[in-house]
C-alpha positions in Angstrom: 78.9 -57.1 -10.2 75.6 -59.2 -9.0 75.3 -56.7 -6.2 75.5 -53.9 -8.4 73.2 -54.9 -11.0 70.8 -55.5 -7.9 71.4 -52.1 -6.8 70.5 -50.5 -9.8 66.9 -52.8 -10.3 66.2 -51.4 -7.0 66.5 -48.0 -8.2 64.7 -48.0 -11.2 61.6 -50.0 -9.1 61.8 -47.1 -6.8 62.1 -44.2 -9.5 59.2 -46.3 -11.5 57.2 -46.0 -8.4 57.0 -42.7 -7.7 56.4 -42.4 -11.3 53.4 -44.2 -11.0 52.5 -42.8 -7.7 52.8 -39.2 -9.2 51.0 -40.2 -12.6 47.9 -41.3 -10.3 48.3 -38.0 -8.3 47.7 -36.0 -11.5 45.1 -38.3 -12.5 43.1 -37.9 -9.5 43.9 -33.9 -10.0 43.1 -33.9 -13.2 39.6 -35.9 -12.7 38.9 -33.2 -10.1 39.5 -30.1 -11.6 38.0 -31.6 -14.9 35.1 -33.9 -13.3 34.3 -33.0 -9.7 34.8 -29.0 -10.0 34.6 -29.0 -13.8 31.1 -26.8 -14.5 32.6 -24.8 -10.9 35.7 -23.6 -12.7 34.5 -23.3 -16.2 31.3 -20.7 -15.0 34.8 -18.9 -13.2 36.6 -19.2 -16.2 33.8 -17.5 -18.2 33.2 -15.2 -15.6 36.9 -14.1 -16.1 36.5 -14.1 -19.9 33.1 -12.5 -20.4 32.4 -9.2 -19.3 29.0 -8.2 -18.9 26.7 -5.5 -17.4 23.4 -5.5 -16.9 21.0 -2.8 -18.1 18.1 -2.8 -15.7 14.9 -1.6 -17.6 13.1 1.1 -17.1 9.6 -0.2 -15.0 6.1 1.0 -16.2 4.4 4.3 -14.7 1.8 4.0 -12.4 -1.0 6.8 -12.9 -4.1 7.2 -11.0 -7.3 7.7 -12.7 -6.7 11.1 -13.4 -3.9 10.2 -15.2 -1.0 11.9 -12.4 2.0 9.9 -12.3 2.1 8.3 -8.9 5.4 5.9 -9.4 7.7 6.4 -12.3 11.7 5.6 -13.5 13.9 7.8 -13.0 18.1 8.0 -14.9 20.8 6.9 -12.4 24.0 5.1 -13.3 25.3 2.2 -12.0 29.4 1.9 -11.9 31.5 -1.0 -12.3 34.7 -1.9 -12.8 37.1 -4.5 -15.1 39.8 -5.1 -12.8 42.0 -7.0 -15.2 41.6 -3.8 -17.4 43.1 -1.4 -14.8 47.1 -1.7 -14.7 48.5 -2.2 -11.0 50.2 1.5 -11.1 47.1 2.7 -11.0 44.5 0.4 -8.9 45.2 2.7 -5.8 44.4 5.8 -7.5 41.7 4.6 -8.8 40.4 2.8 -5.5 41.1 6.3 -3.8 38.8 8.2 -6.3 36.3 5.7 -6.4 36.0 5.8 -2.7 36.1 9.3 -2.2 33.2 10.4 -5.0 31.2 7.7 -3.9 31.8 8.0 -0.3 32.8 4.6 0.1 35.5 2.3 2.5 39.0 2.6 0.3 40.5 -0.6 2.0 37.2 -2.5 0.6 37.0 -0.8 -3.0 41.1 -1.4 -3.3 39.9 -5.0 -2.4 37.3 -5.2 -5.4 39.6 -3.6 -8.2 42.4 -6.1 -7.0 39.7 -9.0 -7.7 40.6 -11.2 -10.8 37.6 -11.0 -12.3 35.8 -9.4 -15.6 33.5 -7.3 -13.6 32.3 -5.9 -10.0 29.9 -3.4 -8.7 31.5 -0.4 -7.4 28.2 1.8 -7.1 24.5 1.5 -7.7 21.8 3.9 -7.9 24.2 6.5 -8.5 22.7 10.6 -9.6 24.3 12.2 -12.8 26.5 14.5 -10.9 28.7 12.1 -9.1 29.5 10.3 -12.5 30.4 13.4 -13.9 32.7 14.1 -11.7 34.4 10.2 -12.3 34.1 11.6 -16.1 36.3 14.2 -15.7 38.5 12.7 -13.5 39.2 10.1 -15.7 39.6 12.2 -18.9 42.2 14.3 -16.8 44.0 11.3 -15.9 43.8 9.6 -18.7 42.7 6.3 -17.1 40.0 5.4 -19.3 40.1 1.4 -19.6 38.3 -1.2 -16.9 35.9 1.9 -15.6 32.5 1.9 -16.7 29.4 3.7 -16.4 25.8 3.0 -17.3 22.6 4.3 -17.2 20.0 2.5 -14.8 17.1 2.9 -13.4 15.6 4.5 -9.9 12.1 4.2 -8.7 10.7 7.9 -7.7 7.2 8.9 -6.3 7.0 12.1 -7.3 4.4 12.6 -4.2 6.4 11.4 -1.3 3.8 9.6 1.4 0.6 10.0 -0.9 -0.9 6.4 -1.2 2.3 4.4 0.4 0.4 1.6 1.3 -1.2 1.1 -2.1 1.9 1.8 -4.1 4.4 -0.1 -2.4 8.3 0.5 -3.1 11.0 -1.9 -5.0 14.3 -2.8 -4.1 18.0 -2.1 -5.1 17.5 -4.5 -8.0 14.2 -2.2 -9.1 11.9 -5.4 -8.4 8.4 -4.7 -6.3 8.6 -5.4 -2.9 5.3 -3.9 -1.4 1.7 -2.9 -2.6 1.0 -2.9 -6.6 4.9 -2.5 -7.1 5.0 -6.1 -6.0 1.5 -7.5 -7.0 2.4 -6.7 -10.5 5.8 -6.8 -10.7 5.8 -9.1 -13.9 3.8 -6.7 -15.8 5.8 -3.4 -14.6 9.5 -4.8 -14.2 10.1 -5.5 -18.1 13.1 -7.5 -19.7 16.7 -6.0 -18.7 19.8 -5.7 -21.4 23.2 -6.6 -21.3 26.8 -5.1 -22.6 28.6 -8.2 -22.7 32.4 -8.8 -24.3 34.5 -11.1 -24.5 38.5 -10.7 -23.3 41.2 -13.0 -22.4 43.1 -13.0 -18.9 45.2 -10.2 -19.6 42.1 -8.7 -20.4 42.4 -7.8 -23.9 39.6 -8.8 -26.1 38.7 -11.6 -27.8 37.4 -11.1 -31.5 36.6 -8.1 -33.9 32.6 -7.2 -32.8 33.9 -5.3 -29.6 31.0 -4.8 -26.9 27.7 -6.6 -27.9 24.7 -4.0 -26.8 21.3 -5.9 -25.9 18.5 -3.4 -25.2 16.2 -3.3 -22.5 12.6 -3.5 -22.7 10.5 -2.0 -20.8 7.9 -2.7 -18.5 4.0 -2.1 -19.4 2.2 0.7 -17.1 -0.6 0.4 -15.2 -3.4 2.6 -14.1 -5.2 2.9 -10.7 -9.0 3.7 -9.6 -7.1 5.5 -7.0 -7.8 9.6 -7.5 -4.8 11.1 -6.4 -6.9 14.3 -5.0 -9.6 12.4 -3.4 -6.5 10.7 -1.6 -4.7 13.6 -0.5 -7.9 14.2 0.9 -8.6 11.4 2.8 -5.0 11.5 4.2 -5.2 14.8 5.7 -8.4 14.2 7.8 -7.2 10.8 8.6 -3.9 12.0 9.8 -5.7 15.3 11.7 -7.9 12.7 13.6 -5.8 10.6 14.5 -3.4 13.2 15.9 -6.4 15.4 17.8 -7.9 12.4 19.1 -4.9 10.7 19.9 -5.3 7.4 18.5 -2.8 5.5 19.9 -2.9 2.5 17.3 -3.5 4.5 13.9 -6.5 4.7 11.4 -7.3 3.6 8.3 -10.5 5.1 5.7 -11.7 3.3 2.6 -13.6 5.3 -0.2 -15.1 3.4 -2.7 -17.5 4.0 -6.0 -20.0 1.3 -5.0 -21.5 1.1 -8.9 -18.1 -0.5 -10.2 -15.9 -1.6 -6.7 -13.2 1.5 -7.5 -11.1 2.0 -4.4 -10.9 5.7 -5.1 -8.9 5.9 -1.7 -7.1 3.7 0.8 -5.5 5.6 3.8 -4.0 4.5 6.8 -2.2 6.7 9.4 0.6 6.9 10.2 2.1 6.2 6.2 5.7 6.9 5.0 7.7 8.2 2.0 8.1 5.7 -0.2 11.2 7.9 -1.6 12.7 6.6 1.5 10.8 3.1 2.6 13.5 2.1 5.2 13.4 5.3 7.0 11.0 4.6 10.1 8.4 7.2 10.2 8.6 7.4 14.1 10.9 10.6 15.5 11.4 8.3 19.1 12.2 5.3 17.2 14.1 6.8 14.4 16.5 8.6 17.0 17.4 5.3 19.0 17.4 3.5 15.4 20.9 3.1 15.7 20.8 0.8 18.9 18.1 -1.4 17.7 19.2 -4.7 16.7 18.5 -6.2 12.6 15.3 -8.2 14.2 14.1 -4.9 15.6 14.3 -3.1 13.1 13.1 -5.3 10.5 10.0 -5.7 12.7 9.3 -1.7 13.3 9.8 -1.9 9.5 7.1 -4.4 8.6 4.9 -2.7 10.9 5.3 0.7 9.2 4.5 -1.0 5.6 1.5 -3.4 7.0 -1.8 -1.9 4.9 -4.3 -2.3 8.1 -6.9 -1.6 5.9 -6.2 -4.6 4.3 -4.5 -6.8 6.4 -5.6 -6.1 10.2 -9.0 -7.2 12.0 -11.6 -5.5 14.1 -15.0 -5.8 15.9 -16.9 -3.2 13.8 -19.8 -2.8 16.6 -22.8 -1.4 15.8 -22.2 -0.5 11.7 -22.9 -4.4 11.8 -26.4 -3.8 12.2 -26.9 -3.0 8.7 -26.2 -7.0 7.7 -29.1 -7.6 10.7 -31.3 -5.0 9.7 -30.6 -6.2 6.1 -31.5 -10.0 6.5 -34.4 -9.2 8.5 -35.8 -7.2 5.5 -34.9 -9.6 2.8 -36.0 -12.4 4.6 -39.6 -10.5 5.4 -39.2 -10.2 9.2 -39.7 -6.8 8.8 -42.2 -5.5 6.3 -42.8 -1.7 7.0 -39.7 -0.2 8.8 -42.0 2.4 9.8 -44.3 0.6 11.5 -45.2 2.0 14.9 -44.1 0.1 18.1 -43.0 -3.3 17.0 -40.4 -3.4 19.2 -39.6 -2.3 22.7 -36.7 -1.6 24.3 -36.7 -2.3 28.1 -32.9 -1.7 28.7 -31.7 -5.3 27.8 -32.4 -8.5 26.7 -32.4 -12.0 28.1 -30.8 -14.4 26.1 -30.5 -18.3 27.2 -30.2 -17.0 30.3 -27.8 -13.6 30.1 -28.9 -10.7 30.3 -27.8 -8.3 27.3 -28.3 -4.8 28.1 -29.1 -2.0 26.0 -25.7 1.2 25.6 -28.8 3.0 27.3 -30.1 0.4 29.7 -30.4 3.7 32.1 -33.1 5.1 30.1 -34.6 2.6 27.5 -35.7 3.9 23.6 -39.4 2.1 24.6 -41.4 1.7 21.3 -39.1 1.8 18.4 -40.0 0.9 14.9 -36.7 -0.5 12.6 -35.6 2.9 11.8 -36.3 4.3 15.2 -33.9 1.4 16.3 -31.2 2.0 13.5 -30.9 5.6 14.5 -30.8 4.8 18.2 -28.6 2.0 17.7 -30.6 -0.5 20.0 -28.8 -3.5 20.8 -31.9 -5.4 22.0 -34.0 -4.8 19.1 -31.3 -6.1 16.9 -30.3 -9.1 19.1 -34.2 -10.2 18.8 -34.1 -10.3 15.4 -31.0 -12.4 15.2 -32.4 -14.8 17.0 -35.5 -14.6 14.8 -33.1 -14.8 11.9 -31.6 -17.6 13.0 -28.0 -19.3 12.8 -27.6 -21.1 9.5 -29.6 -18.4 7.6 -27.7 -15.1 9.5 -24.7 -17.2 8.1 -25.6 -17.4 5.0 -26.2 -13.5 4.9 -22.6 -13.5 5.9 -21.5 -16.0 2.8 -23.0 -13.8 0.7 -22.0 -10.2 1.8 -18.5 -11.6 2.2 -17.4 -12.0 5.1 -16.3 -15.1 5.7 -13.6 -15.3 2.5 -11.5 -12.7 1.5 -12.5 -9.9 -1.4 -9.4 -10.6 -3.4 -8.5 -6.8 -3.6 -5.6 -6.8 -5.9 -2.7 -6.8 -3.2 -0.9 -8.9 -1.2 -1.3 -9.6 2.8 -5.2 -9.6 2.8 -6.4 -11.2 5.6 -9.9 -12.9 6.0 -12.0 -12.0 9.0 -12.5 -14.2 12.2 -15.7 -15.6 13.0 -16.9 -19.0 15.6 -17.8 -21.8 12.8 -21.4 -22.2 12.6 -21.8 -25.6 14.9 -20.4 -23.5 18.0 -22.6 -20.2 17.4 -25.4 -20.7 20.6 -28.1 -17.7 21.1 -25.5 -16.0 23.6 -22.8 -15.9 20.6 -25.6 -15.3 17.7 -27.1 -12.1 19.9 -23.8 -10.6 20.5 -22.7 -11.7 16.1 -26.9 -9.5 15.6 -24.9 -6.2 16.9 -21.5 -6.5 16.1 -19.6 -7.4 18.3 -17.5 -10.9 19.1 -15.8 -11.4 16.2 -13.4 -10.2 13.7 -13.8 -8.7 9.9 -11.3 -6.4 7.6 -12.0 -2.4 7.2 -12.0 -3.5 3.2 -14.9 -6.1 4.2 -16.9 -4.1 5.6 -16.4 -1.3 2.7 -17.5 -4.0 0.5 -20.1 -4.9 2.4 -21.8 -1.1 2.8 -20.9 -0.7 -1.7 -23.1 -4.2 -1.9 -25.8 -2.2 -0.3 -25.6 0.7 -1.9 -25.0 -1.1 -5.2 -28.9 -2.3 -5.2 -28.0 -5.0 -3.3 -25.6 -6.2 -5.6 -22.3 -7.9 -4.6 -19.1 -5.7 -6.3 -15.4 -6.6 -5.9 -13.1 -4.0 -4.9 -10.7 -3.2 -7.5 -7.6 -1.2 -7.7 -6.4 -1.6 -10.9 -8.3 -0.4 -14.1 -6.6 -0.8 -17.1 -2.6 -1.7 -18.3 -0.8 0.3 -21.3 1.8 -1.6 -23.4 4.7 0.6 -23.0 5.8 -0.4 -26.7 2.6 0.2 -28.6 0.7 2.1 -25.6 -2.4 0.4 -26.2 -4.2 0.4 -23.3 -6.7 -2.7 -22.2 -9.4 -2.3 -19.6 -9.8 -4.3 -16.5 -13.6 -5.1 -16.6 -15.7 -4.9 -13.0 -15.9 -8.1 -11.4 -19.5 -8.4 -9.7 -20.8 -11.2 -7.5 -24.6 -12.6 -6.2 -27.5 -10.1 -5.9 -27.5 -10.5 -1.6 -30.1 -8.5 -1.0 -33.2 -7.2 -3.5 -32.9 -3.7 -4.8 -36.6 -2.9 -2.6 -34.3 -4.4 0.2 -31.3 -2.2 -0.2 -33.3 1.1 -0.8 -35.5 0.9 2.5 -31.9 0.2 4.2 -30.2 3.6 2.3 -33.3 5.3 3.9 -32.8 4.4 7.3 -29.3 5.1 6.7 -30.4 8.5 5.9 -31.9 8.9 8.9 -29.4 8.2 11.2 -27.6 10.6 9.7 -30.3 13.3 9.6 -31.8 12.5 13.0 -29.8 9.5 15.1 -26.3 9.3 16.2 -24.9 10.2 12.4 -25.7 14.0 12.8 -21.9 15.2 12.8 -21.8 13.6 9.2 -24.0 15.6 7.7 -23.5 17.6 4.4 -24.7 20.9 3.5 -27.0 19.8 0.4 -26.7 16.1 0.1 -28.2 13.6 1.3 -25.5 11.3 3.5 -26.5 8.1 4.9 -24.3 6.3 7.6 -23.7 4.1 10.6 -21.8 4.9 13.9 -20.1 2.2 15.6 -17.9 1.6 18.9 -16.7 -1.6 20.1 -13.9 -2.7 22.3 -10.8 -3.7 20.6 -10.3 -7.6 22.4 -11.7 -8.7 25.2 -11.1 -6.4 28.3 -8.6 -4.4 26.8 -9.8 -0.9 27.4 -9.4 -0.1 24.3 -11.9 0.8 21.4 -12.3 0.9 17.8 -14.4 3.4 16.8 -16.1 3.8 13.7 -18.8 5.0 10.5 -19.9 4.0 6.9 -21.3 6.2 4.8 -23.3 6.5 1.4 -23.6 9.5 -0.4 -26.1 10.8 -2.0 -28.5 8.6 -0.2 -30.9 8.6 -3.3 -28.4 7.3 -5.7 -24.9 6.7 -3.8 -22.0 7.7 -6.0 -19.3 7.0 -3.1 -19.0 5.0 0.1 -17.0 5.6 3.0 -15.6 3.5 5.4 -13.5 5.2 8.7 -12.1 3.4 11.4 -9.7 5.0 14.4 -7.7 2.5 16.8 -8.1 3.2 20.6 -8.5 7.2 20.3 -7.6 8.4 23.4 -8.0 11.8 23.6 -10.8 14.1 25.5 -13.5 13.5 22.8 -14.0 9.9 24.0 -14.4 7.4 21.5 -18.3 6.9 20.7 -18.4 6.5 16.7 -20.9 9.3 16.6 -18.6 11.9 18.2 -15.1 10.8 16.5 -15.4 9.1 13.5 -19.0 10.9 11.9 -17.4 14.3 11.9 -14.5 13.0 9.9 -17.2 12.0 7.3 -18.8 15.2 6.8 -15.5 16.5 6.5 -14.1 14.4 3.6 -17.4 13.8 2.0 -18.1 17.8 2.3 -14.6 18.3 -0.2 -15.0 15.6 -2.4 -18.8 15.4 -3.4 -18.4 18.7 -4.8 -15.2 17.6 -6.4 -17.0 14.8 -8.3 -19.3 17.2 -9.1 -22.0 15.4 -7.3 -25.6 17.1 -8.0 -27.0 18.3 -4.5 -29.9 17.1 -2.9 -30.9 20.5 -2.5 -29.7 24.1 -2.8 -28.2 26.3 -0.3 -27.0 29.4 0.9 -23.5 27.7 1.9 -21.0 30.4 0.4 -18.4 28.8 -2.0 -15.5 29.7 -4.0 -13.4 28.6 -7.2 -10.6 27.7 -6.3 -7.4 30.1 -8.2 -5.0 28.6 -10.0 -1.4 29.2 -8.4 0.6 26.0 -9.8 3.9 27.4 -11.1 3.6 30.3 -8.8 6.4 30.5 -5.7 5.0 29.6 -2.0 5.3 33.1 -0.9 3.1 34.4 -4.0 0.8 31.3 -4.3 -0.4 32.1 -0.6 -0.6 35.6 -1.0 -3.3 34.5 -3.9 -5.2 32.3 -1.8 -5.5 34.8 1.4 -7.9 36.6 -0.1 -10.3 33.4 -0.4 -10.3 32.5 3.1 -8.8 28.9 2.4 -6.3 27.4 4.5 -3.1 26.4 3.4 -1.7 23.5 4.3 2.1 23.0 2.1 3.5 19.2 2.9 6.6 19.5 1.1 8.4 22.7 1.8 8.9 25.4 3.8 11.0 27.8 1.5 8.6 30.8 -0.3 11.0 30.2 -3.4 9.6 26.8 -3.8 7.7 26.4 -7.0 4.2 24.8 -7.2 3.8 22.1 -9.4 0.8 21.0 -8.1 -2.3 22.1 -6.1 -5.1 19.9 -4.9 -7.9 20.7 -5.5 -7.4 22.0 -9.0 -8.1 25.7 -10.3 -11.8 26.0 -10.7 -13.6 23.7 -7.9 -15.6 25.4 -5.9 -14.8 25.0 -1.9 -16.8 26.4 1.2 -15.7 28.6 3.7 -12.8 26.7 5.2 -11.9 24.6 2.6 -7.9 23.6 2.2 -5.9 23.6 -0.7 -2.7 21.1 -0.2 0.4 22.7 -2.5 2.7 20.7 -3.6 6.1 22.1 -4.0 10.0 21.5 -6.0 
């Protein structure tokens, strides 16, 4: 009896124990689903619960200052799928569909519509004709439920390469990545919407209001001092130069209206489509891309999209000498730039004890006043009036011009140029700073730098962006001119146009000369490094002389080819190319008149290729068609438009559907 008694104590102490034991297990469970993993499961829970798609909004346009659509939205869909809505009979056949319109894995897509969840992405970015074919499919089938498809939004450049490294490109998600895409992106991405409901695990749904619609807003355009002609321009003689004079590391050119800092065009070479900004625009590259690891590639990428204009350095060489020649005036060095023999060139210079010679130390200039100097581009002459000049007052120059901070262009990646701090510049490093060589600066400095001058010697901030437009009221608001210091007085500026003028008309400038205007430029050539072998050649350009309405800045990396790479033989001609197309286009009054034949130029838009060149044969212009190759193409758009007047040899760029 005793033992028994005992026996069952024991029991219910053992059975009361695990009691206890398991009570403190689901305890401990209970405090860590509820506590520890509590906000974890209940944004899962909700997840499950609340279905909703996003509705991406549309971005603003981007026109140029002409008013051409350079970046714009276009309709795509994006499809997605409520897996809980789809019964089990028929996940395969829809997986198999799914995969098969939109050419994707089946085991993967199976995978995603077997998910327990409210919603997942089947397809983005997605053209009208695939989803019709889903539409059909699914009204023939009659599986209608846990399949949706909604409109969304695809960035399109309706001209391809034109201005890729202004522009920039977004990603899948339609936010900026690159250029103005991604410096304004809070102004041109908008608000997105939603389509949210709410449905219980079995994924029916929860109340009476059935899908709750929020719209998308969307985002506020902008609009660019870029000219999309004067661009197209720019891009073709860049691109021709770089390819005829083999310039193994690219080019970049910088036009600029020096009265109000308007970047009216910013090229580099080579560019890509920004339709397709992850195809590498290299034919030996893009035929091993395959076996190239991710690092690789993403580097040959980031290369492709770098803006060198913008974001590379380079010794500028002998266009420097307009800062020298600049200073000297202001600070009264130099009074009569005419004045006969105030300096002399003996072949070279010595300089704390180096000799400096002369690029024609084999038969020195001799007597040479300023201007002589400027349009022989005479090293010594220059180096003496550095050191005349001085350090801390040529630095000061330099402060003022801009060299030694950044413009603030509106774009990322800007770099700043690369000079020896003032308390290490000697006479050695000051002589070789006088004539441009030694140091570092930005193509877009040295644009700025030529506008200041022919701005009366005022300081202007290049721009690119001129005005926004609300996309919901489409008031538009102006982007006012930012202007800096007056550097240089306007006597100053206009005695430095005029010897600019000259090297054009009589010095080492002569291939940049215009039939009618007055042009006024600067050759340069330095070596790119330090023993390198390489060279940068260069030329900056006003135009008209008298009253400069546009600047020019080119700059061609290491040209190789058999016209050598002296500024004056390479990189003037270009000049007189672009600026002989667009002064006319800007309907820039000549200097004087001419006998240079010219011709309106007929309107073919809407015409096919075949037809449009059959109209523009009999005008002697060459055609030049970037986008197609099929005579039943359709031009939408010609460059330049019907009615400007083009001499003998003059191209017209079609652009075709």
């Amino acid at each position: 009896m005793h033992s028994s008694n005992l026996k069952s104590k024991k029991i219910i102490v053992i059975e009361l124990g695990f009691f206890i034991i398991g009570f403190i297990i689901i305890c401990i469970k209970l405090f860590y689903v509820q506590i520890i993993k509590g906000s974890e499961y209940s944004i899962a829970a909700a997840e499950q619960l609340n279905a909703s798609r996003t509705i991406n909004a549309n971005r603003g346009i981007i026109y140029d200052s002409n008013g051409e659509i350079l970046a714009q939205s276009s309709t795509v869909y994006t499809v997605t799928v409520n897996p809980v809505k789809i019964s089990s009979e028929n996940k395969e056949k829809v997986a198999s569909k799914l995969s098969e319109i939109f050419e994707l894995d089946y085991n993967e897509t199976l995978e995603k519509v077997n998910q327990n969840v409210a919603i997942v992405n089947i397809a983005k970015k997605v053209e009208k004709e695939k989803t019709d074919i889903l539409r059909v499919w699914m009204d023939e089938t009659g599986i209608l439920d846990g399949i949706n498809i909604d409109e969304d939004t695809k960035r399109y450049y309706p001209f391809g390469n034109l201005g890729s490294h202004i522009i920039g490109f977004c990603g899948s998600d339609n936010q900026g990545l690159d250029g103005i895409e991604a410096k304004y992106d809070d102004i041109l991405s908008g608000k997105n919407g939603s389509i949210s409901q709410a449905q219980n695990a079995k994924g029916a749904t929860i109340g009476e209001d059935g899908e709750i619609y929020s719209s998308p807003t969307s985002g506020n355009s902008i609009v660019l001092s870029i000219d999309s002609t004067i661009q197209s321009v720019v891009e073709k003689y860049l691109e021709e130069a770089c390819i005829d004079n083999v310039c193994t590391d690219g080019g970049s050119i910088i036009v600029m209206n020096p009265k109000n800092g308007d970047v009216l065009a910013l090229a580099n070479y080579p560019n890509y489509n920004l339709n397709e900004p992850y195809t590498i625009n290299n034919n030996e590259l893009l035929a091993n891309w395959d076996n190239l690891d991710s690092q690789e590639k993403s580097t040959y990428l980031q290369a492709m999209w770098r803006n060198k204009a913008i974001s590379d350095t380079y010794e500028p060489g002998s266009t420097f000498k307009l800062v020298t020649a600049s200073a000297a005036i202001e600070e009264g060095i130099v009074t009569d730039i005419d004045k006969p023999g105030q300096f002399t060139c003996t072949g070279g210079i010595e300089i704390a004890g180096t000799r400096i010679k002369c690029w024609r130390y084999y038969r020195p200039h001799g007597s040479e006043s300023l201007r002589q100097a400027l349009m022989n581009s005479c090293n010594p002459v220059f180096i003496g009036l550095g050191q005349q000049i001085g350090v801390s007052k040529y630095y000061e120059y330099l402060e003022k011009f801009g060299f030694l901070r950044k413009t603030n262009i509106d774009l990322y990646g800007e770099a700043n140029s690369i000079f020896l701090s003032e308390d290490k510049v000697g006479p050695v490093e000051l002589a070789t700073i006088s004539f441009g060589q030694r140091f570092e600066v930005t193509p877009i400095q040295m644009a700025t730098m030529v506008a200041t001058i022919a701005n009366k010697g005022k300081y202007v901030q290049p721009r690119l962006v001129t005005a926004t437009i609300n996309s919901e009221t489409g008031e538009k608001t102006e982007i006012a001119p930012v202007y800096g210091d007056q550097v240089i007085s306007e006597e100053t500026a206009e005695k430095v146009l005029s010897m600019m003028n000259s090297v054009v008309s009589e010095g080492t400038g002569k291939n940049a000369q215009v039939a009618g205007y007055s042009i006024g430029g600067k050759t340069g050539t330095s070596e790119d490094g330090v023993n390198t072998g390489k060279y940068v050649t260069s030329f900056v350009g006003v135009a008209p002389t008298e009253d400069p309405e546009v600047i020019i800045l080119i700059a061609l990396y290491n040209p190789t080819g058999e016209g050598g790479h002296q500024g004056g033989g390479v990189a003037a001609p270009i000049a007189g190319q672009i600026l002989g197309e667009i002064l006319p286009y800007l309907e820039v009054k000549k200097s004087e008149e001419t006998e240079a034949p010219t011709t309106p130029t007929p309107n073919v838009v809407g015409m096919n290729l075949k037809d449009a060149k059959e109209a523009l044969e009999g005008f002697e212009i060459q055609i030049e068609n970037e986008e197609s190759t099929n005579n039943d193409s359709i031009v939408y758009k010609q460059i330049p438009e019907e009615g400007i007047s083009l001499e003998s040899g003059g191209t017209v760029i079609l652009y075709c559907e």
